[in-house]
MIMI-395917 format. One record per residue (C-alpha): residue number from 1; residue in three letters; x, y, z. Coordinates in Angstrom, 3 decimals. Example, Ala and Ser with C-alpha at 12.3 -4.5 7.8 and 13.67 -1.06 7.14 Angstrom:
% residues 2
1,ALA,12.300,-4.500,7.800 .
2,SER,13.670,-1.060,7.140 .
This chain:
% residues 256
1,UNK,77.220,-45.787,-47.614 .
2,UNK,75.876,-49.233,-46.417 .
3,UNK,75.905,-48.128,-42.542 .
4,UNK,74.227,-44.559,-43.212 .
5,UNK,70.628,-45.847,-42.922 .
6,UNK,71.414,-47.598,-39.841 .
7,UNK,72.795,-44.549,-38.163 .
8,UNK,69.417,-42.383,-39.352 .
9,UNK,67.452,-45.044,-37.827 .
10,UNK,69.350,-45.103,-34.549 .
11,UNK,69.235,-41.225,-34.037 .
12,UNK,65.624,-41.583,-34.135 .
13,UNK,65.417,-43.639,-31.234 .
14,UNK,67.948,-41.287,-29.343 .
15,UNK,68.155,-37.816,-28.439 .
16,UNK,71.049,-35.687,-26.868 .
17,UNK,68.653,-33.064,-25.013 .
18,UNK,67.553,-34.665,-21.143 .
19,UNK,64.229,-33.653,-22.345 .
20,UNK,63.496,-35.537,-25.722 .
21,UNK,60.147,-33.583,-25.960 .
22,UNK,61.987,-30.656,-25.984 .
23,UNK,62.349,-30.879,-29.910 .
24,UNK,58.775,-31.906,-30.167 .
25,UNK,57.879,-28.473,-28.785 .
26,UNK,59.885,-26.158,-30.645 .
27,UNK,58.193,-28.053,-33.652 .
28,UNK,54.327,-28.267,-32.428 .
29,UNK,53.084,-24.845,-34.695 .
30,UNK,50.432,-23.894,-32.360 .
31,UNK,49.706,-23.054,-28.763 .
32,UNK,47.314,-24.267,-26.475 .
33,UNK,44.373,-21.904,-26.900 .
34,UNK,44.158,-22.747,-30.511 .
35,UNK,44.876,-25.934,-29.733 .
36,UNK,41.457,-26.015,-27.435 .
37,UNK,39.638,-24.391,-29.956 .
38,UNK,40.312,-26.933,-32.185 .
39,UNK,38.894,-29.562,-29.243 .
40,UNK,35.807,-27.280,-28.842 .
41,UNK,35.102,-27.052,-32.637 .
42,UNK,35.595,-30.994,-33.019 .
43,UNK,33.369,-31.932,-29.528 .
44,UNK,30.410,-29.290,-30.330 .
45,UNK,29.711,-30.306,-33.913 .
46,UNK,29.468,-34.033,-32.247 .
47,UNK,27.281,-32.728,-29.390 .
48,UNK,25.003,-30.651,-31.994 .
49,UNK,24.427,-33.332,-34.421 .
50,UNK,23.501,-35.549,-31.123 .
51,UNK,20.922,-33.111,-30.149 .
52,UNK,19.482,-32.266,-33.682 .
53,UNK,18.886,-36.518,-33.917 .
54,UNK,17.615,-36.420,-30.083 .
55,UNK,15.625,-34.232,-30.443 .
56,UNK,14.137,-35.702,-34.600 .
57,UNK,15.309,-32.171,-36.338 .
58,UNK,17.588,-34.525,-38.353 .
59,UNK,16.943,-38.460,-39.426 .
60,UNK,19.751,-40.283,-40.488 .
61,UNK,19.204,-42.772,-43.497 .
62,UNK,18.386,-46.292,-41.864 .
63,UNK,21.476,-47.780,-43.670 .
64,UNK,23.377,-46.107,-41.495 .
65,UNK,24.808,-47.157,-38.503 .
66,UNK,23.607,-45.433,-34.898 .
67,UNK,26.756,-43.727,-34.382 .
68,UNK,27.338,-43.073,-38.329 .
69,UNK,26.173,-39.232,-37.764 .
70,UNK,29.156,-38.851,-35.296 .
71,UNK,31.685,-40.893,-36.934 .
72,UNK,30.863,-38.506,-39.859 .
73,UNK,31.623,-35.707,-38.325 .
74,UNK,35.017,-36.959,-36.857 .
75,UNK,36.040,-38.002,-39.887 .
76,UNK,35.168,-34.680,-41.297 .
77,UNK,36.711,-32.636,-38.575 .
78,UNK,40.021,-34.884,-38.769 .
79,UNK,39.989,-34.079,-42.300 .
80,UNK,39.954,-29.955,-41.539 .
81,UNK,42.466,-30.268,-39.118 .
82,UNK,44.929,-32.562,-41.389 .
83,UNK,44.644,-30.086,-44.023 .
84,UNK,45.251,-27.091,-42.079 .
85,UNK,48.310,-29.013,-40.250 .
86,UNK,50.004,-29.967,-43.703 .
87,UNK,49.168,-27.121,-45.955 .
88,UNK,48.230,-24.004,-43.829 .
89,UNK,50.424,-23.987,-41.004 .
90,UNK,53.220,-26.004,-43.154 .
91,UNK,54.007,-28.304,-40.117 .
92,UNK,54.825,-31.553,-40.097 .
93,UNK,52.413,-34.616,-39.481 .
94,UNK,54.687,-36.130,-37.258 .
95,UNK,54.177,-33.061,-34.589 .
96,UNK,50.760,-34.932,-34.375 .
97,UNK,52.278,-37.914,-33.320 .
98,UNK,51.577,-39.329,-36.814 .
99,UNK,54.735,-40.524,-37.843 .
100,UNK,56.583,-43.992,-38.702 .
101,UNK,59.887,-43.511,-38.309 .
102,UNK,60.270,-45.304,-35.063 .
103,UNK,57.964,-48.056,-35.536 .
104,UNK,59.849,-51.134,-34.670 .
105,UNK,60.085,-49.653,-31.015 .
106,UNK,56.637,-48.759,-30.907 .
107,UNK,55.656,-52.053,-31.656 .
108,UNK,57.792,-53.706,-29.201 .
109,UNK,56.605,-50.838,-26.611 .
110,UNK,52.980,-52.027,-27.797 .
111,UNK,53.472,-55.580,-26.803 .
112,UNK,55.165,-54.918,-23.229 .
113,UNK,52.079,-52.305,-22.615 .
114,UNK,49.655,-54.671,-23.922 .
115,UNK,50.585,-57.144,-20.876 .
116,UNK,50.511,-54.537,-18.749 .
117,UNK,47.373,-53.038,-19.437 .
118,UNK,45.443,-56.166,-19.299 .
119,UNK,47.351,-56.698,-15.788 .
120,UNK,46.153,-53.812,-14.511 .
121,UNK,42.171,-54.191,-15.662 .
122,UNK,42.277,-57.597,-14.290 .
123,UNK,43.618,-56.368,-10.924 .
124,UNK,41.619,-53.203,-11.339 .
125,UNK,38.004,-55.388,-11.637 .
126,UNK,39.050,-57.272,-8.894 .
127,UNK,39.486,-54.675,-6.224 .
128,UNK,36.460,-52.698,-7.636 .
129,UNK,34.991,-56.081,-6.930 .
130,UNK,36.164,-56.206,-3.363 .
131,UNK,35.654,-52.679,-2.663 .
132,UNK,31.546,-53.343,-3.463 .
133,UNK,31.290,-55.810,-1.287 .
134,UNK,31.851,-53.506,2.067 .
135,UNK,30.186,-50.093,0.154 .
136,UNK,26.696,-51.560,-1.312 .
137,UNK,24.169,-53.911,-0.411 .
138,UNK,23.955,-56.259,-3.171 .
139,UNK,27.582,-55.818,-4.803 .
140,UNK,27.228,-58.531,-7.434 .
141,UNK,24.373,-56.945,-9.002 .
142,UNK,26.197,-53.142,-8.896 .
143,UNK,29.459,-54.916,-10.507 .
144,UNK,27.366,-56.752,-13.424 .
145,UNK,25.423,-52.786,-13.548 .
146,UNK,28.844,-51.473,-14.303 .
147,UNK,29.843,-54.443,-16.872 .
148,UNK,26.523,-53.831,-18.537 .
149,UNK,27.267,-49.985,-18.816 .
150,UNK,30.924,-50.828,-19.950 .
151,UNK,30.620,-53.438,-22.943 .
152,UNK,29.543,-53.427,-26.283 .
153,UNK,25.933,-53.973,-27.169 .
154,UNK,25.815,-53.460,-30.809 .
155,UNK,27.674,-56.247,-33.101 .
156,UNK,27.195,-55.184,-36.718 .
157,UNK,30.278,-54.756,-38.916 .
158,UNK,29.663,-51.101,-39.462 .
159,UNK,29.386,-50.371,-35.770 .
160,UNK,32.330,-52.480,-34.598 .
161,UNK,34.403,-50.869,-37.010 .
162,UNK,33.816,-47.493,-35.935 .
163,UNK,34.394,-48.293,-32.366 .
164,UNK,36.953,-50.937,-32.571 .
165,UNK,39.172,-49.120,-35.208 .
166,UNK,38.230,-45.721,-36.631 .
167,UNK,36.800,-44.063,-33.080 .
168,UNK,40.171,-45.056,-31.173 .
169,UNK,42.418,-43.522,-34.292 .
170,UNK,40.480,-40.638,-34.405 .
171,UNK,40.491,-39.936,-30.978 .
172,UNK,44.182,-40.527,-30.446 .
173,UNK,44.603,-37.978,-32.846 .
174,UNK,42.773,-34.955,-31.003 .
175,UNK,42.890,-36.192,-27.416 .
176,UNK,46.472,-36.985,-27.496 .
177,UNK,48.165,-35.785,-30.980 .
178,UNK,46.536,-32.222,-30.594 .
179,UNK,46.039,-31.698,-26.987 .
180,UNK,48.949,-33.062,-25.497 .
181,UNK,51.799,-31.033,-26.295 .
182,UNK,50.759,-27.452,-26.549 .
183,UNK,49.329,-28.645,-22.472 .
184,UNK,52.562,-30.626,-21.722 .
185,UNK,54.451,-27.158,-21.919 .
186,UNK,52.478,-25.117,-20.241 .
187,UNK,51.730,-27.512,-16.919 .
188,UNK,54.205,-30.535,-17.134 .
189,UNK,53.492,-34.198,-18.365 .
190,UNK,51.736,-35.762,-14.919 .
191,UNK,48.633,-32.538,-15.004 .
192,UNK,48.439,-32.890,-18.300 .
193,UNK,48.139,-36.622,-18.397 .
194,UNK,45.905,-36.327,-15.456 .
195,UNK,43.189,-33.543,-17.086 .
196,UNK,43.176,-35.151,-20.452 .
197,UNK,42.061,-38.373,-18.989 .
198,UNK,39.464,-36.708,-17.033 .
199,UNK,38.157,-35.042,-20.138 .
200,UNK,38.391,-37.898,-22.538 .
201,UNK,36.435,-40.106,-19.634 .
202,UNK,33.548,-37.143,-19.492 .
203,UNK,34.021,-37.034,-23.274 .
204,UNK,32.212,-40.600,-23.127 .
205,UNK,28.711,-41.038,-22.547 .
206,UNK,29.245,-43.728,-20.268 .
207,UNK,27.536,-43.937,-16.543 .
208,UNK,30.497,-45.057,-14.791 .
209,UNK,33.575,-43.875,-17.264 .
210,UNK,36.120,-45.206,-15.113 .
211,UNK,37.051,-47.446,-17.828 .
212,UNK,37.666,-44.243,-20.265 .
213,UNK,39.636,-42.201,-17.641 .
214,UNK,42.039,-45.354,-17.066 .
215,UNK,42.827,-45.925,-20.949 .
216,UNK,43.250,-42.136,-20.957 .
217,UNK,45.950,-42.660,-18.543 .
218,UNK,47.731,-45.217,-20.314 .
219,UNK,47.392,-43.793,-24.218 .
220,UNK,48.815,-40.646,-22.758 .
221,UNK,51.632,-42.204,-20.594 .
222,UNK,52.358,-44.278,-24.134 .
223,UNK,52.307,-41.259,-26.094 .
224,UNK,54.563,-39.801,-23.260 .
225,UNK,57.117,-42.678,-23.583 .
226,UNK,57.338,-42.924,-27.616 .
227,UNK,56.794,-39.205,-28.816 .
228,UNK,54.481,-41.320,-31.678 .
229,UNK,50.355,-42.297,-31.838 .
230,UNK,51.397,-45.776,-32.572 .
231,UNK,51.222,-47.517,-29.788 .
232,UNK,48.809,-45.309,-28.442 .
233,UNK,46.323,-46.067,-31.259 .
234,UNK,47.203,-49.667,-31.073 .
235,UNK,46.390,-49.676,-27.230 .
236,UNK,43.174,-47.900,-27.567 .
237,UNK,42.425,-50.664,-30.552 .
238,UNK,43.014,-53.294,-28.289 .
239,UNK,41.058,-51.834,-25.502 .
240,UNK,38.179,-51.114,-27.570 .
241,UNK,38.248,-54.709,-29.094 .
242,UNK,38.491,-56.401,-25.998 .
243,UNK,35.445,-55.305,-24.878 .
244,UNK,33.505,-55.782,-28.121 .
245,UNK,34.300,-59.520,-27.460 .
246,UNK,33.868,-59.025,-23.890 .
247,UNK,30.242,-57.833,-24.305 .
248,UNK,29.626,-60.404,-26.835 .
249,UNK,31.024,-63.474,-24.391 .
250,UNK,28.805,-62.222,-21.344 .
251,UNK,25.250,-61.447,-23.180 .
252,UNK,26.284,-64.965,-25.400 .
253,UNK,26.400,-66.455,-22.012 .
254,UNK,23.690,-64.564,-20.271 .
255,UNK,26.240,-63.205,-17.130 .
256,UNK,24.643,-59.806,-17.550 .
């Protein structure tokens, strides 16, 4: 009786197929198509309530933060989908990568990708760096462009906790928990990874989103690795975060 719940916990860390996703597919209750309707639903209402504010058919209260109308309808649409996950098509939560049960190893997968992914940006800004100085004329002032179009400008509480914490849990959940399996069967983990970090860069509103299509990259390789949005969501957290204080260091210090 005593060793029982440390066998359970062990067989979640291990599978006897060479394919551990193999499980997580004959699980996942829809197929791709629905899947990307889903995506289209979720991305248009954003995109309409943009242009209805754009263009002053709709004027959010001033309370409210600039990207409250958005977060809104995330929130709203993550809702839907939850509900028609759990109660319509009777599936499990965990086939959306929201699940627990192997959280000790997501967290110490967390950590080791933390390193890493702060590794790579560092090494990443540098050769971007170096790379301006042979393809532009004034290369300093086209890297700071790119830091300015990068960072956080806006440092109220409401805003930084939509981007720093509800945007990159939300968007773990439909970028990765939705899209990702349904497109992992039909074309193989490296296209998928690939075209879902293309889309969640052009997803951002960015100038230069090669920030976005990087951290697409490595959510989806983490979601890859542990089957689980944990470390995923974490690593977008971090991301997000880090250039929230980013932003704030360089316009405190006047380098941009």
């Amino acid at each position: 009786m005593s060793d029982q719940p440390l066998q359970q916990s062990n067989q979640a860390e291990i599978s006897i197929s060479a394919d551990p996703w193999e499980q997580f597919h004959d699980e996942y209750p829809i197929g791709p198509v629905r899947a990307i309707l889903w995506m289209a639903a979720f991305t248009g209402a954003q995109m309409g309530v943009h242009w209805l504010i754009e263009n002053h058919h709709l004027t959010p209260p001033g309370w409210l933060p600039s990207d409250g109308p958005q977060l809104g309808v995330m929130l709203g649409f993550t809702f839907a989908l939850l509900i028609f996950w759990k109660f319509l098509r009777k599936a499990k939560l965990r086939t959306l990568g929201l699940s627990l049960e192997r959280l000790p190893g997501d967290l110490k997968f967390f950590a080791l990708a933390a390193l890493g992914m702060g590794a790579f940006y560092l090494l990443a800004a540098g050769v971007y760096w170096l790379v301006l100085q042979g393809i532009v004329d004034e290369p300093d002032l086209a890297f700071k462009d790119h830091l300015r179009g990068a960072i956080f400008k806006d440092y109220s509480f409401s805003y930084l906790l939509g981007v720093v914490l509800l945007f990159p849990v939300l968007e773990e959940i439909w970028f990765r928990g939705l899209l990702y399996p349904p497109l992992r069967e039909r074309w193989g983990r490296w296209i998928t990874i690939v075209v879902l970090s293309l889309l969640f860069a052009f997803a951002h509103s960015n100038k230069f989103p090669i920030n976005q299509f990087f951290g697409g990259l490595i959510f989806a390789w983490a979601f890859e690795k542990r089957r689980t949005l944990v470390a995923p969501m974490l690593l977008h957290i971090l991301g997000n975060g880090a250039l929230a204080v980013l932003g704030w260091a360089l316009v405190k210090w006047q380098l941009v």
